[in-house]
N, CA, C and O atoms as a GROMACS GRO file, in nm:
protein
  404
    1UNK      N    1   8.988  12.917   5.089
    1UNK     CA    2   9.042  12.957   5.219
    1UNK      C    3   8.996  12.862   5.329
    1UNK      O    4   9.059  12.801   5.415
    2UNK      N    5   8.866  12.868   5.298
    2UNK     CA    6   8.788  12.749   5.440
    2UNK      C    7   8.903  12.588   5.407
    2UNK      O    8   8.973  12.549   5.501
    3UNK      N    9   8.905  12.535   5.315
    3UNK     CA   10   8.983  12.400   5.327
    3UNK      C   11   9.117  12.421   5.344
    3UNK      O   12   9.180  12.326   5.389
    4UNK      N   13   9.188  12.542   5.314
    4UNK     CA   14   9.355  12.541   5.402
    4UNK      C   15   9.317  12.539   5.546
    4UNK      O   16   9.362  12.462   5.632
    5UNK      N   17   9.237  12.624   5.562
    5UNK     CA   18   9.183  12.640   5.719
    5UNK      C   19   9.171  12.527   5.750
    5UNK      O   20   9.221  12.530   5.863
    6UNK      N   21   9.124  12.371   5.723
    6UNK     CA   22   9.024  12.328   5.762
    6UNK      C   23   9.183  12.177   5.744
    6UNK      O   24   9.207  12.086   5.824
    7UNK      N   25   9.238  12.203   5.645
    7UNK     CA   26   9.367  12.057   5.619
    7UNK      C   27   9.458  12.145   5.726
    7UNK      O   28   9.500  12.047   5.788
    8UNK      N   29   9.509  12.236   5.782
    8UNK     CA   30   9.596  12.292   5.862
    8UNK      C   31   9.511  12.231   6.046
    8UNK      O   32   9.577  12.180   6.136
    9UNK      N   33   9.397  12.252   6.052
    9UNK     CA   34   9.354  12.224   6.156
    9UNK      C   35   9.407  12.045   6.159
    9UNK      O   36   9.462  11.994   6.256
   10UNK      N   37   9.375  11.970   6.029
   10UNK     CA   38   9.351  11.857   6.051
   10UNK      C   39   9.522  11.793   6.081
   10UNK      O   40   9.564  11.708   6.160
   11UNK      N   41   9.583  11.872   5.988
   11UNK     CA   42   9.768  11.911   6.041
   11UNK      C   43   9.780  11.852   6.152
   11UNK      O   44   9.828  11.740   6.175
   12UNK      N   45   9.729  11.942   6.235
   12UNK     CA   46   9.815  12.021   6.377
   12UNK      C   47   9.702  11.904   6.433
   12UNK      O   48   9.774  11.815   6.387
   13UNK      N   49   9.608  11.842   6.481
   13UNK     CA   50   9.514  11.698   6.494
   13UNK      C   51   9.626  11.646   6.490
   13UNK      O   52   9.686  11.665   6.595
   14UNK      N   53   9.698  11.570   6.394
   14UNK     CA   54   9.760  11.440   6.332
   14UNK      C   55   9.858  11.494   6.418
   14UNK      O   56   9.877  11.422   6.516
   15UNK      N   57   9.928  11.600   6.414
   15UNK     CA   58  10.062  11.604   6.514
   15UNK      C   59  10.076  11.615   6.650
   15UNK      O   60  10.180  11.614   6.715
   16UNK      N   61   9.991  11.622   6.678
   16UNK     CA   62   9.928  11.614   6.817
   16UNK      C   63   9.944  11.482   6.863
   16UNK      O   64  10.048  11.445   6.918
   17UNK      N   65   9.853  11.413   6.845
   17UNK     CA   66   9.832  11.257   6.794
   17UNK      C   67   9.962  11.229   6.805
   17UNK      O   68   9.997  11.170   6.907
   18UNK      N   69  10.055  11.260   6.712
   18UNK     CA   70  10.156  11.160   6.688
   18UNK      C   71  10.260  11.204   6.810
   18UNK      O   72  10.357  11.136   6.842
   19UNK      N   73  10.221  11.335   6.875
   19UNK     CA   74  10.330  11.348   6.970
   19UNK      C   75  10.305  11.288   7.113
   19UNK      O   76  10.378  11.242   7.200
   20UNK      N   77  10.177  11.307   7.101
   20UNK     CA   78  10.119  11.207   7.231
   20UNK      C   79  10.131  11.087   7.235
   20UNK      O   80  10.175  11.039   7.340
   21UNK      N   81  10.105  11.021   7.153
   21UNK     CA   82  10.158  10.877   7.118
   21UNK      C   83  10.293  10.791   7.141
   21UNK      O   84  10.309  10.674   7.176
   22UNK      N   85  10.393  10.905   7.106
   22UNK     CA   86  10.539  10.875   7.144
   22UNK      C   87  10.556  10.912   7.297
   22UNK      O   88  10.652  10.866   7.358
   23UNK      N   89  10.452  11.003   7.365
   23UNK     CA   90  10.489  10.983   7.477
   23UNK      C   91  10.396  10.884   7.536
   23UNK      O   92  10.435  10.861   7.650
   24UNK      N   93  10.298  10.820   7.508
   24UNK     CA   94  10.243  10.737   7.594
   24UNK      C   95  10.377  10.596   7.562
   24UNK      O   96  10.460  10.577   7.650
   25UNK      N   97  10.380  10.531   7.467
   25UNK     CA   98  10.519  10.446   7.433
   25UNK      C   99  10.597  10.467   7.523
   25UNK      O  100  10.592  10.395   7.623
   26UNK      N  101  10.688  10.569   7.514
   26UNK     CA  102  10.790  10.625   7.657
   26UNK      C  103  10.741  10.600   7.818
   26UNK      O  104  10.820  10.577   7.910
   27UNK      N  105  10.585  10.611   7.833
   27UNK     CA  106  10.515  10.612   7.969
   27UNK      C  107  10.515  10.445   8.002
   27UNK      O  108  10.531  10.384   8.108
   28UNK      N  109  10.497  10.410   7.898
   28UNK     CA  110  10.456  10.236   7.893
   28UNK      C  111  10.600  10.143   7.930
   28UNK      O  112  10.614  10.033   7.983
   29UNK      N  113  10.682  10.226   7.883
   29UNK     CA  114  10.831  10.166   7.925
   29UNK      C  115  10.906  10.206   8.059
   29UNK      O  116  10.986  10.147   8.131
   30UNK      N  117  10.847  10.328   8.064
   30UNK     CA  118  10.841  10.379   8.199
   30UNK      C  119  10.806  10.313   8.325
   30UNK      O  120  10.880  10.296   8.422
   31UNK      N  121  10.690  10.280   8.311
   31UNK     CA  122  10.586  10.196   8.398
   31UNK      C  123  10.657  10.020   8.439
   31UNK      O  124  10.674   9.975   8.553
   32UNK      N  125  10.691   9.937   8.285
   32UNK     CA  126  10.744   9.876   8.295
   32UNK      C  127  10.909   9.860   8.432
   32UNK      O  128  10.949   9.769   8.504
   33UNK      N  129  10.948   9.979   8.409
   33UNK     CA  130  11.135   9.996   8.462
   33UNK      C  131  11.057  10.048   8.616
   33UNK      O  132  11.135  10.070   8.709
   34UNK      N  133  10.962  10.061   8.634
   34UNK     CA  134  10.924  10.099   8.762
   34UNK      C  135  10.842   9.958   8.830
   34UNK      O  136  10.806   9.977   8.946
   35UNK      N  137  10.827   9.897   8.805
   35UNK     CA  138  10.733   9.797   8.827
   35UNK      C  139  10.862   9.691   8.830
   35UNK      O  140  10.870   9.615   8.927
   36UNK      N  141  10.952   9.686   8.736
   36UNK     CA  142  11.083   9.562   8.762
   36UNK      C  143  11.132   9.621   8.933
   36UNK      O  144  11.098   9.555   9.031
   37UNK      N  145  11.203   9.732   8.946
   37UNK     CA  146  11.220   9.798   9.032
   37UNK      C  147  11.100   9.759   9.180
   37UNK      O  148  11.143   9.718   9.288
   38UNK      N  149  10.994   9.775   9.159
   38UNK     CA  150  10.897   9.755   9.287
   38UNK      C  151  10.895   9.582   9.306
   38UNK      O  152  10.863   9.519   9.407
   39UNK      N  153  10.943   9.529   9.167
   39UNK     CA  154  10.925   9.353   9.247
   39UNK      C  155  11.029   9.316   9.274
   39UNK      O  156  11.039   9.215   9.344
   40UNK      N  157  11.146   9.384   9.227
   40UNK     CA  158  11.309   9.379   9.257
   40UNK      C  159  11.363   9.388   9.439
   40UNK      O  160  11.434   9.324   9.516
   41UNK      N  161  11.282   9.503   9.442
   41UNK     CA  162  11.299   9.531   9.572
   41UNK      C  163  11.152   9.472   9.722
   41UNK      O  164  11.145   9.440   9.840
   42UNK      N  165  11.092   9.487   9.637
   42UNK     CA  166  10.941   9.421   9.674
   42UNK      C  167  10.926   9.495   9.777
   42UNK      O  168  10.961   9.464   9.890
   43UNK      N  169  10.856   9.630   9.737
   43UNK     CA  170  10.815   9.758   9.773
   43UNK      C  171  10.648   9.733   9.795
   43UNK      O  172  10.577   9.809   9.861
   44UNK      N  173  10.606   9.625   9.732
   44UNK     CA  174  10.442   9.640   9.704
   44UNK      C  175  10.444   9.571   9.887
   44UNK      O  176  10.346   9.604   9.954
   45UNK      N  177  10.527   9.503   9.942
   45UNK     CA  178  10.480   9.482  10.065
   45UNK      C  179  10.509   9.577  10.188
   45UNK      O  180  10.484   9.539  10.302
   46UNK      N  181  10.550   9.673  10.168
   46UNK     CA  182  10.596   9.770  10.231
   46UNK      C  183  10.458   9.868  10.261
   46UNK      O  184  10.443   9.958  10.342
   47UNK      N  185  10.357   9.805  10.149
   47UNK     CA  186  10.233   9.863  10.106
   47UNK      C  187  10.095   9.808  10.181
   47UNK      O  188   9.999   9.884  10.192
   48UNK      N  189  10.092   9.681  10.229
   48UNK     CA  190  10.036   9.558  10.297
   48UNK      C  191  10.008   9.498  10.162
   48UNK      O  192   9.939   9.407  10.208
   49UNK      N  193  10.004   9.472  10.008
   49UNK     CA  194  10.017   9.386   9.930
   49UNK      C  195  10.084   9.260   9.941
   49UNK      O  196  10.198   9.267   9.987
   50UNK      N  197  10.050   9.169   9.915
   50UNK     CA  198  10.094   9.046   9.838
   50UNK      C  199  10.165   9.004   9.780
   50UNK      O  200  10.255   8.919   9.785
   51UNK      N  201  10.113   9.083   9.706
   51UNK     CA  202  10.196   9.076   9.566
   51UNK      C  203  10.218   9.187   9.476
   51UNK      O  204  10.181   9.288   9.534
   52UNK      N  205  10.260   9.213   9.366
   52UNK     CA  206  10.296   9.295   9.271
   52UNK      C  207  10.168   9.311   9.202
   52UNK      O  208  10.108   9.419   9.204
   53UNK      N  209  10.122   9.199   9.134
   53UNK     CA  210   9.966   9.208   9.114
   53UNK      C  211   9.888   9.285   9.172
   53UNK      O  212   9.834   9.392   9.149
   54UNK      N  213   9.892   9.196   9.270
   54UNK     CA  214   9.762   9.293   9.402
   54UNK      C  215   9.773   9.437   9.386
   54UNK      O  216   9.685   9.515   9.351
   55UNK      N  217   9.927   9.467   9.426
   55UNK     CA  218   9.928   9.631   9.435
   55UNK      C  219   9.934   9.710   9.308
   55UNK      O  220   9.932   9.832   9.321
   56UNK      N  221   9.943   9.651   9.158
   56UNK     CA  222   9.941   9.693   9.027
   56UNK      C  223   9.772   9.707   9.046
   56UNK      O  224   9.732   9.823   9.049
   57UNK      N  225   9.709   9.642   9.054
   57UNK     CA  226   9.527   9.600   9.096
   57UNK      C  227   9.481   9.702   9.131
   57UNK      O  228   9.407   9.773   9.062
   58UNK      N  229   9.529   9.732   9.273
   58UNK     CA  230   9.466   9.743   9.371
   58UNK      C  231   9.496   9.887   9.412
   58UNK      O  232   9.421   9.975   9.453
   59UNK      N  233   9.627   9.884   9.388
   59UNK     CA  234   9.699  10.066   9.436
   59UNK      C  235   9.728  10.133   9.297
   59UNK      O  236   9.737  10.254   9.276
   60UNK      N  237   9.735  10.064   9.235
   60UNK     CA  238   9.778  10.117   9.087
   60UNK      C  239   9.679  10.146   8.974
   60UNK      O  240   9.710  10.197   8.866
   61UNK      N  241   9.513  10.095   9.024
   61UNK     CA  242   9.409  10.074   8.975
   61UNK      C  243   9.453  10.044   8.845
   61UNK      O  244   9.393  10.103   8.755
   62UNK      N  245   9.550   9.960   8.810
   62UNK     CA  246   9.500   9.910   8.654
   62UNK      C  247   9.433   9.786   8.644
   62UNK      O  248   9.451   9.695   8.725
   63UNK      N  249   9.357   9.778   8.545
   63UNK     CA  250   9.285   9.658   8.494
   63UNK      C  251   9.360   9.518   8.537
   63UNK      O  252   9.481   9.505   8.517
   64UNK      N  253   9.301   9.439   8.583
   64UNK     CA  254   9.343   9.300   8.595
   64UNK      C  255   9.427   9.255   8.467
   64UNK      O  256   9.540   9.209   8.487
   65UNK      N  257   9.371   9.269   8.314
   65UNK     CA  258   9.467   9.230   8.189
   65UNK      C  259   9.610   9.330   8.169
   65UNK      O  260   9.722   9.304   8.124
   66UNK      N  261   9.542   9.464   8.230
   66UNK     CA  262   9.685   9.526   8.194
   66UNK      C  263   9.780   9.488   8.310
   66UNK      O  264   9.892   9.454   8.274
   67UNK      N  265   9.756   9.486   8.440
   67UNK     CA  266   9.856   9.437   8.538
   67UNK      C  267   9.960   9.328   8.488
   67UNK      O  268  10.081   9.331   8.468
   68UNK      N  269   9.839   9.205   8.473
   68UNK     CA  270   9.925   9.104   8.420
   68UNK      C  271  10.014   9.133   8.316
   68UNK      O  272  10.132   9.117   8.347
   69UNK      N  273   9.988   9.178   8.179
   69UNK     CA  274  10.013   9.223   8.054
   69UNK      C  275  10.165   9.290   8.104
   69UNK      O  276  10.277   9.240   8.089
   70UNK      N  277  10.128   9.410   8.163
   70UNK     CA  278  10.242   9.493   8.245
   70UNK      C  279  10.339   9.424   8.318
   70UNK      O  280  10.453   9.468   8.299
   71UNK      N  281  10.327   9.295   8.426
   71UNK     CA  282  10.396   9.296   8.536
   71UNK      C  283  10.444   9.142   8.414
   71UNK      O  284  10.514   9.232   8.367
   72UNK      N  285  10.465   9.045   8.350
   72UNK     CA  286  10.484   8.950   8.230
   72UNK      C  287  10.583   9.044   8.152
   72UNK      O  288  10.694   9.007   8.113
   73UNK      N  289  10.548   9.124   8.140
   73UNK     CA  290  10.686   9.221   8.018
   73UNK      C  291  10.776   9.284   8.089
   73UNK      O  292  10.882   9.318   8.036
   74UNK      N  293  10.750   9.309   8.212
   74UNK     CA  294  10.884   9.366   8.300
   74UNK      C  295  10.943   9.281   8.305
   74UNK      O  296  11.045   9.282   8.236
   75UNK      N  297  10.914   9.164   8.384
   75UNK     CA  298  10.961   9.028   8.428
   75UNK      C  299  11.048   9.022   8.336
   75UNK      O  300  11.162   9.066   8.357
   76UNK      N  301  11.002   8.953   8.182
   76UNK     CA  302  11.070   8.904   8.091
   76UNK      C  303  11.204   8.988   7.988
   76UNK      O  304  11.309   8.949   7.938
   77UNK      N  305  11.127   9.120   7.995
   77UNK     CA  306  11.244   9.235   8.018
   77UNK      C  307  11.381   9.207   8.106
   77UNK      O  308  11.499   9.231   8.080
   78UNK      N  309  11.330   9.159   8.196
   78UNK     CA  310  11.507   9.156   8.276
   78UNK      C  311  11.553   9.065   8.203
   78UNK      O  312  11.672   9.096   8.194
   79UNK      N  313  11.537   8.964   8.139
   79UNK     CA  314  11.584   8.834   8.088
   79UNK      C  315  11.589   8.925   7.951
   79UNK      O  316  11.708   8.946   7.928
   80UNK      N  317  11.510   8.986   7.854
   80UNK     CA  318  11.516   9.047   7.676
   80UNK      C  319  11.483   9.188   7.725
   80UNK      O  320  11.369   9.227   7.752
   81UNK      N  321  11.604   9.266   7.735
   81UNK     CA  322  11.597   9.420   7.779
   81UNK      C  323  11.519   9.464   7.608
   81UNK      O  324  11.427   9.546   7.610
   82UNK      N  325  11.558   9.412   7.485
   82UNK     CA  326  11.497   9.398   7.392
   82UNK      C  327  11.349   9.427   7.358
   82UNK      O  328  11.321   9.517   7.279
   83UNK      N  329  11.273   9.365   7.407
   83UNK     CA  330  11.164   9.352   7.442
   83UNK      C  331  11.058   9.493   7.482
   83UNK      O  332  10.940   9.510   7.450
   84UNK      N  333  11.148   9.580   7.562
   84UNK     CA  334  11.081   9.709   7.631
   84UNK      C  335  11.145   9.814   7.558
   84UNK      O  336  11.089   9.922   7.536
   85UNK      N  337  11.290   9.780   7.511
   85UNK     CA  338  11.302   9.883   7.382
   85UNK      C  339  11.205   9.913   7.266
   85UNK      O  340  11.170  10.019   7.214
   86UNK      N  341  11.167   9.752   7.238
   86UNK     CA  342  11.022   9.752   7.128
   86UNK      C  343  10.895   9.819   7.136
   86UNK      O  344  10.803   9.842   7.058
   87UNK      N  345  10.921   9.845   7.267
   87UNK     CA  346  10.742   9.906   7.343
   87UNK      C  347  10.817  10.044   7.328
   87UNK      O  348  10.778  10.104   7.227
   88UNK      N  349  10.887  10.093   7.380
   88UNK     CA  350  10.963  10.213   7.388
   88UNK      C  351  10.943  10.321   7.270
   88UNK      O  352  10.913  10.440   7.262
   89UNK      N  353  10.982  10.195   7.168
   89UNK     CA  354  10.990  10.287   7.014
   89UNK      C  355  10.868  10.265   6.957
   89UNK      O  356  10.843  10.304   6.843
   90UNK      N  357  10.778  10.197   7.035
   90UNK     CA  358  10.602  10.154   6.915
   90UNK      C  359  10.572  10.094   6.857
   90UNK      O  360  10.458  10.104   6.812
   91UNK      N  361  10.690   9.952   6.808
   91UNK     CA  362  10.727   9.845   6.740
   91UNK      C  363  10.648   9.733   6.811
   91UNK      O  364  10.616   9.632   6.749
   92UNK      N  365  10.618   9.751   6.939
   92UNK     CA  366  10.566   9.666   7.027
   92UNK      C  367  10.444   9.692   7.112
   92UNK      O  368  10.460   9.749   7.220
   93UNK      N  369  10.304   9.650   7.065
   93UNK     CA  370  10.264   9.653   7.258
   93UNK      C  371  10.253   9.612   7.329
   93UNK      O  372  10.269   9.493   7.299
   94UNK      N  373  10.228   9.620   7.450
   94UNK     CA  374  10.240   9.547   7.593
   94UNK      C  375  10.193   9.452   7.580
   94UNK      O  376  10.266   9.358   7.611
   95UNK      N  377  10.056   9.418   7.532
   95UNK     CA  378   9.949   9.263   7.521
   95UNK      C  379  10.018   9.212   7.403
   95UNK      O  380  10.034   9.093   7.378
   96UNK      N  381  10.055   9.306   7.333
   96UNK     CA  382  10.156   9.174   7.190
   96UNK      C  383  10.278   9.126   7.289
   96UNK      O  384  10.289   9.010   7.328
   97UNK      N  385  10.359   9.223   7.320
   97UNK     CA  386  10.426   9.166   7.453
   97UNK      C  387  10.444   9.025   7.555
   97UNK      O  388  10.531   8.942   7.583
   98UNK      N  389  10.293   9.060   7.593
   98UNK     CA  390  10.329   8.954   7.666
   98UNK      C  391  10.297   8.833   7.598
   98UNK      O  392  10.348   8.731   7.646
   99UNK      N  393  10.224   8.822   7.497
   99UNK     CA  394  10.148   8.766   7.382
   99UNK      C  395  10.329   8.635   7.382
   99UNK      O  396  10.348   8.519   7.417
  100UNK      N  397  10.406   8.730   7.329
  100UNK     CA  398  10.560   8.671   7.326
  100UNK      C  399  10.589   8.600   7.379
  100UNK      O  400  10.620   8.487   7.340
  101UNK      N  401  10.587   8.668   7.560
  101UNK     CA  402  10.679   8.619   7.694
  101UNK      C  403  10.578   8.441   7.648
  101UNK      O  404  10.597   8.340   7.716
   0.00000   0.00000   0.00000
């Protein structure tokens, strides 16, 4: 009884996992189509930013590697819409990504 108990817990773990996962993928492509959008329109100066960087940095608190990583795969996204479909579905990540661009 204790190990059905115990492979059912580890179950519902793994599916968890795997459902969170597909949504962070979805968030990551997300982020991407929002970030083409803010340098499209260049919203980050509307902000007193610079740049897209700066305000990914700075207002967006992400890491200096993920900014870049992030704001390199949007970019190149407008040119291989391809590209963020791959991140989308999990086939891709962002630093393999830009790894590409």
């Amino acid at each position: 009884l204790m190990q059905s108990i115990k492979k059912l817990k580890h179950t519902e773990l793994h599916e968890r996992a795997v459902t969170i996962t597909k949504k962070f993928h979805h968030t990551e492509s997300e982020l991407i189509d929002v970030l083409q959008e803010i340098d499209e329109h260049k919203v980050f100066l509307a902000f007193g930013y610079s740049s897209l960087y700066d305000y990914a940095t700075k207002s967006l608190k992400l890491s200096e590697a993920n900014a870049s990583n992030f704001i390199t795969v949007a970019r190149k996204s407008i040119i291989i819409p391809e590209l963020k479909l791959a991140i989308r579905d999990g086939s891709l990540t962002v630093s393999k990504g830009r790894k590409i661009c």
